[in-house]
Backbone as a chain_set.jsonl record, in Angstrom:
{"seq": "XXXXXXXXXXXXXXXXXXXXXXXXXXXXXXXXXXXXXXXXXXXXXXXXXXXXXXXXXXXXXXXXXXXXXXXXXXXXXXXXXXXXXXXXXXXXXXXXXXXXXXXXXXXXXXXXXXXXXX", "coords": {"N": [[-30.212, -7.956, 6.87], [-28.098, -8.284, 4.75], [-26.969, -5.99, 5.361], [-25.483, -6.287, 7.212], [-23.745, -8.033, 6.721], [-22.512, -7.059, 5.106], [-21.198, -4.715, 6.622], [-19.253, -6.387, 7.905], [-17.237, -6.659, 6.587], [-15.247, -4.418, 6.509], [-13.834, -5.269, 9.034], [-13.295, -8.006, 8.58], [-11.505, -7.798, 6.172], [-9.307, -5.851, 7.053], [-8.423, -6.586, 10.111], [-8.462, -9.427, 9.614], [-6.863, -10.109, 7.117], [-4.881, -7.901, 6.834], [-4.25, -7.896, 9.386], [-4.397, -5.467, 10.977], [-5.475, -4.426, 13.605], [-5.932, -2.115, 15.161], [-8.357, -1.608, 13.449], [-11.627, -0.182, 13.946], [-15.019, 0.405, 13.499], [-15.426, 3.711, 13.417], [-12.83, 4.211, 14.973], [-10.087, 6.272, 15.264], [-7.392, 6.545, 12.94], [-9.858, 5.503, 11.222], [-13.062, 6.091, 9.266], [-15.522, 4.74, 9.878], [-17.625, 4.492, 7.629], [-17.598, 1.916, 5.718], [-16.689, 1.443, 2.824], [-15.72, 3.818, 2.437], [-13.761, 3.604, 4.114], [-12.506, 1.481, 3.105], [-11.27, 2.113, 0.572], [-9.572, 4.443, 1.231], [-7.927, 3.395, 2.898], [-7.09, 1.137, 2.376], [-7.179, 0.8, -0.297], [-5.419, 3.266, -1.386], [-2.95, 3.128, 0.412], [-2.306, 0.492, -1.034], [-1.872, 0.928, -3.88], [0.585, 2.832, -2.544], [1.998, 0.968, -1.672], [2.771, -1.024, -3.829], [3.878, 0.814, -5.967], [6.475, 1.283, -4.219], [7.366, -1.223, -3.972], [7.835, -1.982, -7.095], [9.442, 0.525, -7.883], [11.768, -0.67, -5.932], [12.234, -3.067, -7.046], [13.217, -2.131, -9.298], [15.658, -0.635, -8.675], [17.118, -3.014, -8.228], [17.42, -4.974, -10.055], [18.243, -3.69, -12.887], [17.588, -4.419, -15.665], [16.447, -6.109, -17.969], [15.634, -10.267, -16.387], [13.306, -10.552, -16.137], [11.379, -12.44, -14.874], [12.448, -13.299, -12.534], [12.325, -10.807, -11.355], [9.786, -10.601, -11.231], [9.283, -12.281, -9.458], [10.496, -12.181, -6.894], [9.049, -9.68, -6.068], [6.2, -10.041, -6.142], [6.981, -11.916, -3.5], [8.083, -10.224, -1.728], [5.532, -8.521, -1.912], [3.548, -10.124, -0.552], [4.814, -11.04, 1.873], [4.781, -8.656, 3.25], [2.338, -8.158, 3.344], [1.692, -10.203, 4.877], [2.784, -10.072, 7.297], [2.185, -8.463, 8.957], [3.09, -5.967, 7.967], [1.447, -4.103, 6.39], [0.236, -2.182, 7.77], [1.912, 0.057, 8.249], [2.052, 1.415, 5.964], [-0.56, 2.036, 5.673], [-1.028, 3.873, 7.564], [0.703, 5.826, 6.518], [-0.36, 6.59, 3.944], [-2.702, 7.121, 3.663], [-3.998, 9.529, 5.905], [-1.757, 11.082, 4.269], [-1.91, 11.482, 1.855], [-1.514, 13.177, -0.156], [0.637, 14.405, -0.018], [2.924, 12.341, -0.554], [2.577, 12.231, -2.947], [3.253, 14.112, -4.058], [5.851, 13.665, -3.108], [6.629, 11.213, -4.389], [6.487, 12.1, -6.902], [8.163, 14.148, -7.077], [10.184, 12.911, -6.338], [10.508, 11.049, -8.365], [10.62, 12.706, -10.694], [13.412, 14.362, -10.414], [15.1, 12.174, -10.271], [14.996, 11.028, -12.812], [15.34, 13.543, -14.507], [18.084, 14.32, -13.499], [20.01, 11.947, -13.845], [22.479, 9.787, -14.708], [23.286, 9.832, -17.897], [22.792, 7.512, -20.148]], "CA": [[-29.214, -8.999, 7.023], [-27.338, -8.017, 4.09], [-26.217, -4.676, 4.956], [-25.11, -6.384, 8.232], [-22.539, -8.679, 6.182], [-21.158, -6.048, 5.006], [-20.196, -4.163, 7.802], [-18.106, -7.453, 8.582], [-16.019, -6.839, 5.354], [-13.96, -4.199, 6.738], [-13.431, -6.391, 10.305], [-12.833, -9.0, 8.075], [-10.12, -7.649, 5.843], [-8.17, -5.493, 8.281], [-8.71, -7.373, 11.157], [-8.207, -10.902, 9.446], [-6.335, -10.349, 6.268], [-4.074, -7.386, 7.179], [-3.525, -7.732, 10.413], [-4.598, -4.072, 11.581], [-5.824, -4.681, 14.92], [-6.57, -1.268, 15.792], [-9.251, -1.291, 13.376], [-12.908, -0.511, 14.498], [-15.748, 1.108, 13.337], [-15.47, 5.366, 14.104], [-12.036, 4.542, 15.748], [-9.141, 7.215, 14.768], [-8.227, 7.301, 11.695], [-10.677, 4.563, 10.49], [-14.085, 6.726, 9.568], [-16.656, 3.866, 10.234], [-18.269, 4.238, 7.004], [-16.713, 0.591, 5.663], [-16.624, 1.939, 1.911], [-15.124, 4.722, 2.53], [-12.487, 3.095, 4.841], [-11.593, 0.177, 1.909], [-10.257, 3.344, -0.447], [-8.417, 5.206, 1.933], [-7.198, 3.257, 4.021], [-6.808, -0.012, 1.911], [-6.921, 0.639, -2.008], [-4.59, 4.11, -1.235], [-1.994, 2.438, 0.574], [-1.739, -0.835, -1.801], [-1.182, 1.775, -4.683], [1.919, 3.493, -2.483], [3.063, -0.516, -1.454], [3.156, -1.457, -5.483], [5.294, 1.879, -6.025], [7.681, 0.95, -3.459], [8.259, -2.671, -4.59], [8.474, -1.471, -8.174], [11.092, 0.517, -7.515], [12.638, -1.589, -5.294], [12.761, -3.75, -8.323], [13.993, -1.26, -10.57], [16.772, -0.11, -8.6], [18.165, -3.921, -7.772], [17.835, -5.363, -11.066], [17.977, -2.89, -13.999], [17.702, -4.534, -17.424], [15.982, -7.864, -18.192], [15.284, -10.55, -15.314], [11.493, -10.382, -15.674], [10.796, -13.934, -13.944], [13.035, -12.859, -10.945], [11.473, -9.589, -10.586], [8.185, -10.822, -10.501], [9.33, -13.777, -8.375], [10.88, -11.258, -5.561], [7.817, -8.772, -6.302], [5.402, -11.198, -5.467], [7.312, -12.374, -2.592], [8.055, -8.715, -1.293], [4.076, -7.653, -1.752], [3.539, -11.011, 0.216], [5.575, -10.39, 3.23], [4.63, -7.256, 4.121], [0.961, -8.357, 3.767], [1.174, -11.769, 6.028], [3.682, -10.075, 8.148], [1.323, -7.265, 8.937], [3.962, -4.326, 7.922], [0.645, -3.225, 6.013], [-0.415, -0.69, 8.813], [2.865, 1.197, 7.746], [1.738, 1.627, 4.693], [-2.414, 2.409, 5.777], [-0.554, 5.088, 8.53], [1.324, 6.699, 6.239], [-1.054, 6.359, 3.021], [-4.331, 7.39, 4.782], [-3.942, 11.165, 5.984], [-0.829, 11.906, 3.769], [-2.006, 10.791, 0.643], [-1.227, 14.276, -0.846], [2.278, 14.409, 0.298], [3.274, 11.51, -0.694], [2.043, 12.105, -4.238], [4.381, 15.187, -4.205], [7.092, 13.048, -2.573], [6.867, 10.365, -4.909], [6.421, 12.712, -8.255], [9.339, 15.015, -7.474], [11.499, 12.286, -6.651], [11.002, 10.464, -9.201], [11.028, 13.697, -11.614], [14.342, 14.607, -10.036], [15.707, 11.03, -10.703], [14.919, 10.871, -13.768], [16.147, 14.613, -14.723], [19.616, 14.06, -13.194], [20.476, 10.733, -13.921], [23.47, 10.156, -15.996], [23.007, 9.432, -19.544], [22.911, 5.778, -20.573]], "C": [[-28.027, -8.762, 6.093], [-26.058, -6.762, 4.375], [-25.64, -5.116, 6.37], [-23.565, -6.949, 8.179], [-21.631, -7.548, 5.374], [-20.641, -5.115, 5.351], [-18.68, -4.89, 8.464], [-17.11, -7.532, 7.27], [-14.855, -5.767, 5.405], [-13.29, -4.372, 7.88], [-12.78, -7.105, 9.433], [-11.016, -8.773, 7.342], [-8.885, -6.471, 6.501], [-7.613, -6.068, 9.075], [-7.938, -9.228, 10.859], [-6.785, -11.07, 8.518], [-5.017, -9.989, 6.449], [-3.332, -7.019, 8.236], [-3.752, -6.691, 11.179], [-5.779, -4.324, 12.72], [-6.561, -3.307, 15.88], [-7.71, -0.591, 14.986], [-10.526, -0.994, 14.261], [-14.015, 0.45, 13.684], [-15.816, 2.683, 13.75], [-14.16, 5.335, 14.768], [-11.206, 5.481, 14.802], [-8.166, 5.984, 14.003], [-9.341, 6.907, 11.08], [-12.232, 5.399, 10.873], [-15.247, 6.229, 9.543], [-17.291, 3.331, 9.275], [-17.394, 2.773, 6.077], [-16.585, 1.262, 3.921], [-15.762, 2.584, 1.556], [-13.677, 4.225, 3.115], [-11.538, 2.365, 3.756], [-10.525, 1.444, 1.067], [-9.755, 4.312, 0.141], [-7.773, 4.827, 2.806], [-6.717, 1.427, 3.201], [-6.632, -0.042, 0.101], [-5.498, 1.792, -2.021], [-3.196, 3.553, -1.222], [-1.23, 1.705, -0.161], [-1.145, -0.035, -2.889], [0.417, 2.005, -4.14], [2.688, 1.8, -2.368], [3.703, -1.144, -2.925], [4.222, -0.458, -5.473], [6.282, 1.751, -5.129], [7.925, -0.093, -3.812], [8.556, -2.315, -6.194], [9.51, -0.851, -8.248], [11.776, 0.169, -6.655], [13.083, -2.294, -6.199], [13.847, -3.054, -9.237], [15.283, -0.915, -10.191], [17.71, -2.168, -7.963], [18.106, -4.945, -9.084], [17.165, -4.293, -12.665], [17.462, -2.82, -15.62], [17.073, -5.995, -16.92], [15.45, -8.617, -16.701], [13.569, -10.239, -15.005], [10.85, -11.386, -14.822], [11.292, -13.427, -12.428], [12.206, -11.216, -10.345], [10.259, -9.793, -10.311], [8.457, -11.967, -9.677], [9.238, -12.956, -6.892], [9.616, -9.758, -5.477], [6.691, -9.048, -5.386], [5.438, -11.526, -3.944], [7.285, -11.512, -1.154], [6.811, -8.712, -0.895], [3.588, -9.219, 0.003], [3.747, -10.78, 1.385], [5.116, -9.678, 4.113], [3.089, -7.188, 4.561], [1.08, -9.459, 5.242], [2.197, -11.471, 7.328], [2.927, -8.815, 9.27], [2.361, -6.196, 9.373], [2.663, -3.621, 6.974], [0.358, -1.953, 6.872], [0.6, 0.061, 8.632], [2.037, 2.172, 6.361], [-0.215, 2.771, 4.555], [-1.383, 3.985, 6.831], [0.173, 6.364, 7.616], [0.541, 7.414, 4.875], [-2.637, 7.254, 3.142], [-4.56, 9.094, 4.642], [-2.585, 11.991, 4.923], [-0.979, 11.389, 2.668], [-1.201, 12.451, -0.382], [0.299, 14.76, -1.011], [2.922, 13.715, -0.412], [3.342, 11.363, -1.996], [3.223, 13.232, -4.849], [5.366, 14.763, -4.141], [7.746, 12.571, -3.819], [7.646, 11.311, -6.698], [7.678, 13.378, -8.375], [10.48, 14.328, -7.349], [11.302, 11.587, -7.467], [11.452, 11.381, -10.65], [12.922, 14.3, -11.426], [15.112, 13.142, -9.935], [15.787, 10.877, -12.233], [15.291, 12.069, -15.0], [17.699, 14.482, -14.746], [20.079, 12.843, -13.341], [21.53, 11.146, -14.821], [23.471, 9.313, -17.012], [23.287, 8.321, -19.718], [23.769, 5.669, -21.674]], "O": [[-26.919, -9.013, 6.569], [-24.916, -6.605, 3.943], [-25.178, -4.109, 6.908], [-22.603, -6.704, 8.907], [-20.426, -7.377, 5.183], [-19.746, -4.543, 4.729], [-17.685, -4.469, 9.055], [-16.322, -8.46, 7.088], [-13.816, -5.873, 4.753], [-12.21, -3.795, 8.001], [-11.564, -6.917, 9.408], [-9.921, -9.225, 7.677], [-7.683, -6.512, 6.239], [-6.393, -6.219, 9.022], [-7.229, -9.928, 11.582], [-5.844, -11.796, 8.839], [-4.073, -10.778, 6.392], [-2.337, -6.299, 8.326], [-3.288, -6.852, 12.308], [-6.968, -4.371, 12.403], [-7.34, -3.355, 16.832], [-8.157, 0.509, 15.312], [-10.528, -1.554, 15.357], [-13.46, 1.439, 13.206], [-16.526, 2.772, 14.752], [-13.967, 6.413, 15.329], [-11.544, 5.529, 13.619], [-8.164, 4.802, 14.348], [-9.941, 7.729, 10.387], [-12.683, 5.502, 12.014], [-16.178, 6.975, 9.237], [-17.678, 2.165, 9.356], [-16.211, 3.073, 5.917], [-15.823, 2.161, 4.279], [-15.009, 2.311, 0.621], [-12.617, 4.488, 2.549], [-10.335, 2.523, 3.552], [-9.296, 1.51, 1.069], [-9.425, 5.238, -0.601], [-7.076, 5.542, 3.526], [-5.925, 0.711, 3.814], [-5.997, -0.883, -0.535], [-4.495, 1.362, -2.59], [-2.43, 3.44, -2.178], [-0.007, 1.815, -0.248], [0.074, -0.16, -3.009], [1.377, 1.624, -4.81], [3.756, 1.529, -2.915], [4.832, -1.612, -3.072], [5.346, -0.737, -5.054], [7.25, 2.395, -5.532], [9.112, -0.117, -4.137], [9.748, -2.423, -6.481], [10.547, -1.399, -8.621], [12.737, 0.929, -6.533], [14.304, -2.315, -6.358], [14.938, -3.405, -9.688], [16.138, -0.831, -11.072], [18.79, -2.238, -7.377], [18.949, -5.838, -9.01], [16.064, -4.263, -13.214], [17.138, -1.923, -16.399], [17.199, -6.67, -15.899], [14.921, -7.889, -15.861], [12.929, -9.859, -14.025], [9.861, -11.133, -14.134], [10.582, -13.239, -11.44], [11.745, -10.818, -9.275], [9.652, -9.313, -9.353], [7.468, -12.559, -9.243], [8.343, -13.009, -6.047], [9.693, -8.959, -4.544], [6.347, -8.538, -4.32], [4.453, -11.493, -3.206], [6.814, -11.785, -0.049], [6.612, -8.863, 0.31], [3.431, -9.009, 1.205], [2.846, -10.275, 2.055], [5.004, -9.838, 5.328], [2.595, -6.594, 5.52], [0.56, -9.322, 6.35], [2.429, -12.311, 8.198], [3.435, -8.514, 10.35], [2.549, -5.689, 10.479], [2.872, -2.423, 6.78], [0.306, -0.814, 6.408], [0.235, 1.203, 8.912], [1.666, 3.327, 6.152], [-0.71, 3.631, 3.825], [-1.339, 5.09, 6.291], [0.186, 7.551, 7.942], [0.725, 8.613, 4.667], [-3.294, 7.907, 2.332], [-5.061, 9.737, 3.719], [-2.473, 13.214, 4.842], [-0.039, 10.666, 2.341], [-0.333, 12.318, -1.245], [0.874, 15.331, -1.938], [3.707, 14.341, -1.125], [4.069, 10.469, -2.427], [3.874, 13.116, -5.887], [6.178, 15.189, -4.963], [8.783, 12.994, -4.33], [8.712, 11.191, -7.301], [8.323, 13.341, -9.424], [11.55, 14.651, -7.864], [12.398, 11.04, -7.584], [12.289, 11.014, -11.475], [13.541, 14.602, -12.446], [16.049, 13.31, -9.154], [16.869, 10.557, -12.724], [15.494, 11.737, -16.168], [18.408, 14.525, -15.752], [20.98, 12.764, -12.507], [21.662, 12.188, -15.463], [23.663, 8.101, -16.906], [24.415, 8.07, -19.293], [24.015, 4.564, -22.158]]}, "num_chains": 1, "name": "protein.A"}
């Protein structure tokens, strides 16, 4: 009975929370095992969604404004959850986790190289 309830925990939070509709058990990309699915297809993602609202933050208010950034932070992470733009995030997060890690690293190394001096 137990191990039955928690098969219904990644129905539940795809399906209910995030909106991802084309979950299922063994369907493409989702690899059935529910465990396995939560951290690649749901802890992965939320990582790249934080790094995109962070710097989203960073580049629209630069200095100070800590209440407002976490107000519009908040609001942002929000959104994209109850709006279900998550499956962007699981689609792109998922199979290109490796890319993305490259993406992120060299642009932000190459931002932070060339910038001009404060």
């Amino acid at each position: 009975m137990l191990f039955m309830a928690f098969e219904d925990v990644g129905s539940i939070l795809f399906r209910d929370i995030l909106k991802v509709y084309e979950y299922c058990a063994g369907c493409s990309p989702f690899t059935g095992n529910t465990l396995t699915d939560i951290v690649l297809y749901f802890f992965i993602p939320m990582v790249f969604l934080i790094l995109v609202i962070y710097l989203m933050l960073a580049r629209l208010f630069p200095t100070g404004y800590k209440g407002i950034k976490l107000l519009v932070g908040v609001a942002a992470f929000l959104f994209v959850i109850f709006s279900g733009l998550f499956r962007i995030f699981i689609y792109l997060g998922g199979p290109y986790f490796v890319f993305l890690v490259v993406v992120f690293g060299l642009g932000m190394f190459l931002y932070n190289h060339f910038r001009p001096p404060a």
